[in-house]
N, C-alpha and C positions, 0 to 999 in steps of 0.2 A: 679391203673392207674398212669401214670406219666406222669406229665405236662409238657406240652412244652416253654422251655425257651422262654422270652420274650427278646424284644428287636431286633435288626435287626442282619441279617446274613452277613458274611464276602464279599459275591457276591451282597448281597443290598446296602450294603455300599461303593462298587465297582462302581455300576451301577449310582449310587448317583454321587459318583464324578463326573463322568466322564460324565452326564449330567449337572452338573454345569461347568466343565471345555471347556466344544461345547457350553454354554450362556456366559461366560466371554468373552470366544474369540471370539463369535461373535459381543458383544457389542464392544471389543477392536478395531476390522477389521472393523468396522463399522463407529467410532471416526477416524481411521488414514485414511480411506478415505476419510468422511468429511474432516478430516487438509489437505489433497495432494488436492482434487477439490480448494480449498481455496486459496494453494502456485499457481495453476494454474491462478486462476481468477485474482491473485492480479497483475501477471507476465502479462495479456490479458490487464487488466487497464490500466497498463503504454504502451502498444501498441495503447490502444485505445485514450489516453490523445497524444499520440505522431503524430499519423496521425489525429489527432483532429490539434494541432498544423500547422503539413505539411499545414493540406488544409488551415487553416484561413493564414497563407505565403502568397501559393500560388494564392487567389483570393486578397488579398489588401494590399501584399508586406510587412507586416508588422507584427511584434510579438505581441501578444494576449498581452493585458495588457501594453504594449508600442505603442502602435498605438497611434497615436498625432490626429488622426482622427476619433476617434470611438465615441465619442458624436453625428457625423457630420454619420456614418455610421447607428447606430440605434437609430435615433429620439426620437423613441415612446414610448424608454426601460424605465421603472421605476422601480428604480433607473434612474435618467440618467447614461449614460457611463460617467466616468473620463477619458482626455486625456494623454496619458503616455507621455514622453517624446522624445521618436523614438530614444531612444541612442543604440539598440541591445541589453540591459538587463533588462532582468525582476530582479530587486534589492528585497532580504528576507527581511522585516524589522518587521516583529516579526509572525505575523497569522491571518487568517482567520475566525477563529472558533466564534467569535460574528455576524459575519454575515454583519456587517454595515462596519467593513475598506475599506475604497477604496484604498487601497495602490495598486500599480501595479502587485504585485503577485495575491490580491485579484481579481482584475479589470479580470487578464488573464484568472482564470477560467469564469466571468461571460460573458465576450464576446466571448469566444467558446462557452456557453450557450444558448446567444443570438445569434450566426452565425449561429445556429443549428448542432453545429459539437460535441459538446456533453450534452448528457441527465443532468438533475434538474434545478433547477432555481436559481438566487440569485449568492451572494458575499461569501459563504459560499465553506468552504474547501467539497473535495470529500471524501465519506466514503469509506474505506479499508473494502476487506472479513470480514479481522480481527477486525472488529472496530474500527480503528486507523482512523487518519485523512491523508490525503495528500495534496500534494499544488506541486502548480510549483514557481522556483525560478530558476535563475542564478546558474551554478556549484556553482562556486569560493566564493558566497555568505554563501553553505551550509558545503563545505568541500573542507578543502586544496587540491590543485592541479588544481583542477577542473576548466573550462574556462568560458566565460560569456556563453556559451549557457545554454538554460532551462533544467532542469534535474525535473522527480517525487521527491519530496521531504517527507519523511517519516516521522514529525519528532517528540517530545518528545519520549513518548515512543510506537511508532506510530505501531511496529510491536514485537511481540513475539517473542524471541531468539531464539526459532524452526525453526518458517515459518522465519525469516530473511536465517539463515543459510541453510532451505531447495531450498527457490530463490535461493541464489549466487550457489548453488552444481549442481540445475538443470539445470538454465539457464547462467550463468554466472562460474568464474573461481576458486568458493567454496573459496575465499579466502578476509574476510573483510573488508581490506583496498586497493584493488585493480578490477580495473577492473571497468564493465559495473555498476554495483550492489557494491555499498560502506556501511559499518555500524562505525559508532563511537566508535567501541567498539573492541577489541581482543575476544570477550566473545566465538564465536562459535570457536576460533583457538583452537586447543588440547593444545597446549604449555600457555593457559593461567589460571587464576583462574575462580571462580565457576561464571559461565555467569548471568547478572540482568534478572529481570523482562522479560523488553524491550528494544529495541534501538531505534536508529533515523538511518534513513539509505537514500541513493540517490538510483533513476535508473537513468541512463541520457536516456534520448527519442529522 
């Protein structure tokens, strides 16, 4: 009698692949939709921080975190409100992310908080899809050109050089240093060297 070679045949080993190659690419297709809902939601954020703004204008004339009257607006808040100065700039002067600055960038998020115009509580920056942190400030504070109004503020390295580059291509003019959507960096330009980490980047709202 003769024995049947061991080991697998040319069509097993076929078939092998090519079920591993329909699990890769589905975990693949899987990840880059997770990162596109992500580039969306973070784009929906600065919509949502910006008619957050709109309405707190529109009911007390005044910019969130520069209101010279927002102690006198929520009483009860504790924290109390710090009153801003009423100059039309929300001024960067370093961040948020301890949670106790009352500086006027800090201040801005927490009285759109308190006005009910946006979701958490507290003096603490907003968290990005990505993890990152955001904050509102003055253009001209975070990046040359830019004027005193509030712009999303991205910043350390607040966004991934993907999702940076994926924002500006979707919703904005794909191009780093210009437009709605700014990054501190050349990194996503093709004419440049091999892109960081992360950037810091502005939307203006």
């Amino acid at each position: 009698m003769q024995s049947r070679p061991s080991g697998l045949t040319l069509i097993e080993i076929t078939i092998v692949l090519v079920i591993i190659g329909l699990l890769l690419g589905g975990v693949l297709r899987g990840e880059e939709m997770i990162f596109n809902s992500k580039v969306k939601a973070t784009f929906n954020l600065s919509r949502e921080i910006s008619a957050a703004i709109n309405s707190y204008v529109d009911r007390y004339g005044q910019l969130p975190g520069d209101d010279p009257q927002a102690a006198s607006r929520f009483p009860n808040a504790l924290p109390r409100p710090v009153n801003g100065n009423g100059d039309g700039r929300i001024p960067w002067t370093g961040g948020c992310a301890s949670g106790t600055e009352t500086s006027e960038q800090c201040e801005a998020l927490y009285e759109l908080r308190l006005a009910g115009f946006l979701s958490g509580s507290g003096l603490g920056p907003v968290r990005t899809p990505f993890g990152g942190q955001a904050e509102i400030a003055s253009g001209a504070d975070v990046f040359p050109g830019l004027g005193k109004a509030p712009v999303m503020f991205f910043y350390g390295a607040g966004l991934p050089t993907k999702a940076a580059s994926s924002i500006d291509t979707a919703f904005d003019d794909g191009a780093p240093r210009t437009g709605a959507f700014r990054c501190d960096t050349r990194a996503y330009d093709r004419s440049s060297p091999a892109s960081p980490i992360g950037v810091s980047c502005v939307m203006t709202l």
